[in-house]
C-alpha positions in Angstrom: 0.0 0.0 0.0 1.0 3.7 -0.5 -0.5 7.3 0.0 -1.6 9.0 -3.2 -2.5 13.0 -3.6 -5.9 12.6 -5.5 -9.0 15.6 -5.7 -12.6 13.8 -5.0 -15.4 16.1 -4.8 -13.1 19.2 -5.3 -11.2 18.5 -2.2 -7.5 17.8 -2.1 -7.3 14.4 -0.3 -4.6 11.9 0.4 -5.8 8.0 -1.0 -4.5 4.6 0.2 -3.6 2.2 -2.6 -5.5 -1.0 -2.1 -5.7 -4.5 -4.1 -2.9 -5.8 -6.2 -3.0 -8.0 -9.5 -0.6 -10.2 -8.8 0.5 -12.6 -5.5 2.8 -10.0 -3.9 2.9 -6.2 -3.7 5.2 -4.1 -5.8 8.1 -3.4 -4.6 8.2 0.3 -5.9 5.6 2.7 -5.0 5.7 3.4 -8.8 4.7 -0.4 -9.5 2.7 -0.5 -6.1 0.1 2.3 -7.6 -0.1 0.6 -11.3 -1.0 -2.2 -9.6 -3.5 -0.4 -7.6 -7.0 -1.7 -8.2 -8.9 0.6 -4.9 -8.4 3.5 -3.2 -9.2 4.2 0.4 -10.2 7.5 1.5 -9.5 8.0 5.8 -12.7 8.3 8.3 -11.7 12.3 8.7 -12.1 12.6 5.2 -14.8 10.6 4.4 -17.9 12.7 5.3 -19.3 14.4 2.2 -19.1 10.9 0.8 -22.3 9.1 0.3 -22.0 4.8 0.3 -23.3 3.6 -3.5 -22.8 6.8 -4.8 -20.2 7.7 -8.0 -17.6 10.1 -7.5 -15.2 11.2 -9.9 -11.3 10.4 -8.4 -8.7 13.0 -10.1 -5.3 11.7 -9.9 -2.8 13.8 -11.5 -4.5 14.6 -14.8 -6.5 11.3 -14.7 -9.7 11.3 -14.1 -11.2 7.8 -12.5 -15.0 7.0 -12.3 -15.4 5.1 -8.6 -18.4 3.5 -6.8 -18.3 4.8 -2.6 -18.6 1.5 -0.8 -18.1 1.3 3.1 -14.5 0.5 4.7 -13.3 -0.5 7.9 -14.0 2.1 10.5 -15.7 4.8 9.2 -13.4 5.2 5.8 -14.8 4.8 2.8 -13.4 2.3 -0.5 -13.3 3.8 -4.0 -13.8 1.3 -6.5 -13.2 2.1 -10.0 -15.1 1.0 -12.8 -11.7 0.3 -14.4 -9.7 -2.7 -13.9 -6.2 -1.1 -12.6 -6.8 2.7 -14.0 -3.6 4.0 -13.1 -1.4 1.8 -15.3 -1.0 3.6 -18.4 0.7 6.6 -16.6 4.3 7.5 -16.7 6.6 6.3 -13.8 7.8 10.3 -13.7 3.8 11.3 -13.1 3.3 8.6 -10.7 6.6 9.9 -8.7 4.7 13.3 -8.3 1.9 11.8 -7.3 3.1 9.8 -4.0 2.4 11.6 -0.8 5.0 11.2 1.8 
């Protein structure tokens, strides 16, 4: 898993990678968020975000259609109605893109 900056709902937000395509994770945050097939969003985050609804996830120039489902304690799960939509990028975009 690694912290991505992403906009949701016109609010800057930092995103948890989640679910990976093959047995192991990455061992580059590069190849950890190509992999990525879910985003979490943290419980102090999550408010205006309504369970079943569609958001539109803006990472970098990218913009992701994702399903609102519930999470572990209040956070909330992006799904993507892509399979893996961050693997087309550049490895130099995806470097900008990982929150420390």
């Amino acid at each position: 898993m690694c912290k991505v900056k992403a906009r949701v709902k016109g609010r800057k937000l930092i995103l948890q990678s989640l679910g990976y395509r093959g047995k192991r994770e990455a061992k580059t945050e590069v190849g950890d968020l190509r992999q990525a097939r879910a985003f979490i969003v943290y419980k102090k985050d999550a408010k205006g975000l309504k369970v079943g609804s569609t958001v539109t996830v803006q990472i970098g120039r990218k913009k992701i259609k994702a399903l609102v489902k519930r999470w572990s304690r209040g956070s909330r799960l992006l799904l993507p109605k892509e399979d893996r939509p961050l693997r087309n990028l550049s490895a130099r975009s995806l470097r900008r893109l990982i929150a420390k």
